[in-house]
N, C-alpha and C positions, 0 to 999 in steps of 0.2 A: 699542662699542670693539673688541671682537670678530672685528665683520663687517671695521671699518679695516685692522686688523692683518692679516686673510685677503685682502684688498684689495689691500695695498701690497704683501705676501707674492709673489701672484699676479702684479703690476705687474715687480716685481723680476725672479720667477723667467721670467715670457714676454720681456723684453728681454734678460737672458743667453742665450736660449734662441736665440735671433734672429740671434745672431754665433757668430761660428765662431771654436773657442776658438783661443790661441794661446799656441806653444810659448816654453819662458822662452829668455831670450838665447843660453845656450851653446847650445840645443839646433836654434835657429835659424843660431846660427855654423858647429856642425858639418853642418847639413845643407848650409848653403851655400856653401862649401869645397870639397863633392864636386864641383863644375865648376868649378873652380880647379887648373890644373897643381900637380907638389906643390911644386915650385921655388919659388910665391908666396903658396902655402898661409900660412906664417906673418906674410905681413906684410901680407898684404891689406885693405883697409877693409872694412868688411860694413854693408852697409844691411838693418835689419829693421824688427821692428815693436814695440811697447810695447803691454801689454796696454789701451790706450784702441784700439788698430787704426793709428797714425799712425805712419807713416816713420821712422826716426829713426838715428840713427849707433850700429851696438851695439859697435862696435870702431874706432878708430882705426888708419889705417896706416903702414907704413911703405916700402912699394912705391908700383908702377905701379896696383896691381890694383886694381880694387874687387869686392864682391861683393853681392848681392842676394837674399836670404832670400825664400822662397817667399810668398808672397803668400794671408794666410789667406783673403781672400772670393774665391776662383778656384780651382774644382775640378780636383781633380789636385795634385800637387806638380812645380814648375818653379824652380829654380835656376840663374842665371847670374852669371859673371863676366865681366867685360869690362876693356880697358884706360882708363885712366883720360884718355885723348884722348877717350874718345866720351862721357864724361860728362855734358859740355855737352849733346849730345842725347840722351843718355838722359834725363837732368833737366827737358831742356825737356819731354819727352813725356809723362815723370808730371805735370808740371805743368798742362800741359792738360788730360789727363786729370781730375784733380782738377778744374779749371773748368769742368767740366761738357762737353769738346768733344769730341766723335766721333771714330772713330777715325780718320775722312775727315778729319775739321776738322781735326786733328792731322796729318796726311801733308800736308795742303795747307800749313797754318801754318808745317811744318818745312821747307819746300820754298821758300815764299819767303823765308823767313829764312835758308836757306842759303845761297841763288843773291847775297841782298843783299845775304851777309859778316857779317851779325850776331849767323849761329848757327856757331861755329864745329867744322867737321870735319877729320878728322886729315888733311893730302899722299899720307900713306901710309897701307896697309891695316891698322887695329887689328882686331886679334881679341877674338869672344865665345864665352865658352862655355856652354852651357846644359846644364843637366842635368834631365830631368825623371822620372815616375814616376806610380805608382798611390797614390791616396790608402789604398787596404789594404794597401799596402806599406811606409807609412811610418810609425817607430815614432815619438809625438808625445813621448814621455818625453825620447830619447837623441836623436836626431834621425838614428837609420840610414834608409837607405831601399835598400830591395831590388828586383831587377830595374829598373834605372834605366836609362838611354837617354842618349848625349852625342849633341851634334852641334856644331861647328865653324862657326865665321862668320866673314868678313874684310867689315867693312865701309869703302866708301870711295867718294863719291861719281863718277857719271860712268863707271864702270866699262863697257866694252864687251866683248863676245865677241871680238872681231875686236882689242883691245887684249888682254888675258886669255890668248886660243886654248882659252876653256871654251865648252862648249854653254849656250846661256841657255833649255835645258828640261829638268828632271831627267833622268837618262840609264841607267845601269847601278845597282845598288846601290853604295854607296860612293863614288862616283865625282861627285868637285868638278863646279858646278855655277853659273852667273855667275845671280841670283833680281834683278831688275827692274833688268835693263841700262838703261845711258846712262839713269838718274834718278838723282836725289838720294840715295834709300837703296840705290844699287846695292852687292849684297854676296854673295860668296863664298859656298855651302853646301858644306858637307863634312858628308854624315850618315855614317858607319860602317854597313856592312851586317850585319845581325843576323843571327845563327849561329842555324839550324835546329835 
């Protein structure tokens, strides 16, 4: 009975051991805010995660925005908010994800589905924001995270340089930037240059 109990004990503690823990709800809301203007800070929707690891709504909204809590099995800490036009493809892309398809398979799959009309992308450019960071930076309790990093996106399919007047190869620090012209995920970069 003994050996059982050291057994199951054993079973138990190596499959906790195997995930990576995750922070409770508030602490997942406040970390993923921090890439959200503060303008929609409070009404934003927030997608995190439940401690089985599954997706789940941790806040309902009442904006445009939605937001997305870092991702415990992905090293590093990455935080994004987006407008809730690109949701449909955001959605579609965990989705596949989750089905087991590549990252390829997914650029491809979203790509016929776009051109087809049946994945729908915003007219005009919605913006993402992303915030990321150092997993020793970030406090799992509170959900602060120190030394973090934004960068700016305008997504919006078919985008051209020559429509735009950006370079479509990064260029100077700071300085906007058109990332896989005339395709499907054509989209705006704006990184901030980092103070020395």
């Amino acid at each position: 009975m003994k050996h059982l109990f050291l057994l199951s004990f054993f079973i138990c503690f190596s499959s906790v051991m195997g995930q990576s823990p995750i922070p409770s709800a508030e602490s997942q809301i406040k970390t993923a805010v921090l890439a959200c203007p503060d303008m929609y800070q409070n009404g934003a929707k927030i997608l995190g995660y439940n401690q089985k690891g599954e997706l789940i709504t941790l806040r309902e909204g009442t904006n445009e925005m939605i937001c997305l809590a870092d991702n415990p099995n992905k090293d590093g800490i990455s935080v994004s908010c987006y407008s809730d036009k690109l949701e449909p493809y955001m959605a579609r892309g965990r989705e596949l994800l989750a089905n087991g398809n590549s990252e390829v398979e997914k650029r491809n799959i979203r790509k016929i589905e776009i051109d087809a009309g049946t994945l729908v992308m915003p007219k005009e450019p919605a913006a993402v924001y992303v915030v990321t960071g150092s997993q020793k930076d970030y406090n799992f309790e509170n959900g602060e995270l120190k030394n973090s990093k934004i960068r700016y996106v305008l997504y919006r399919p078919y985008m051209t340089g020559e429509e735009t007047g950006l370079p479509t190869q990064p260029g100077l620090p700071g300085m906007p930037w058109l990332m896989d012209a005339n395709t499907h995920r054509s989209h705006i970069m704006i990184t901030p240059a980092t103070k020395n």
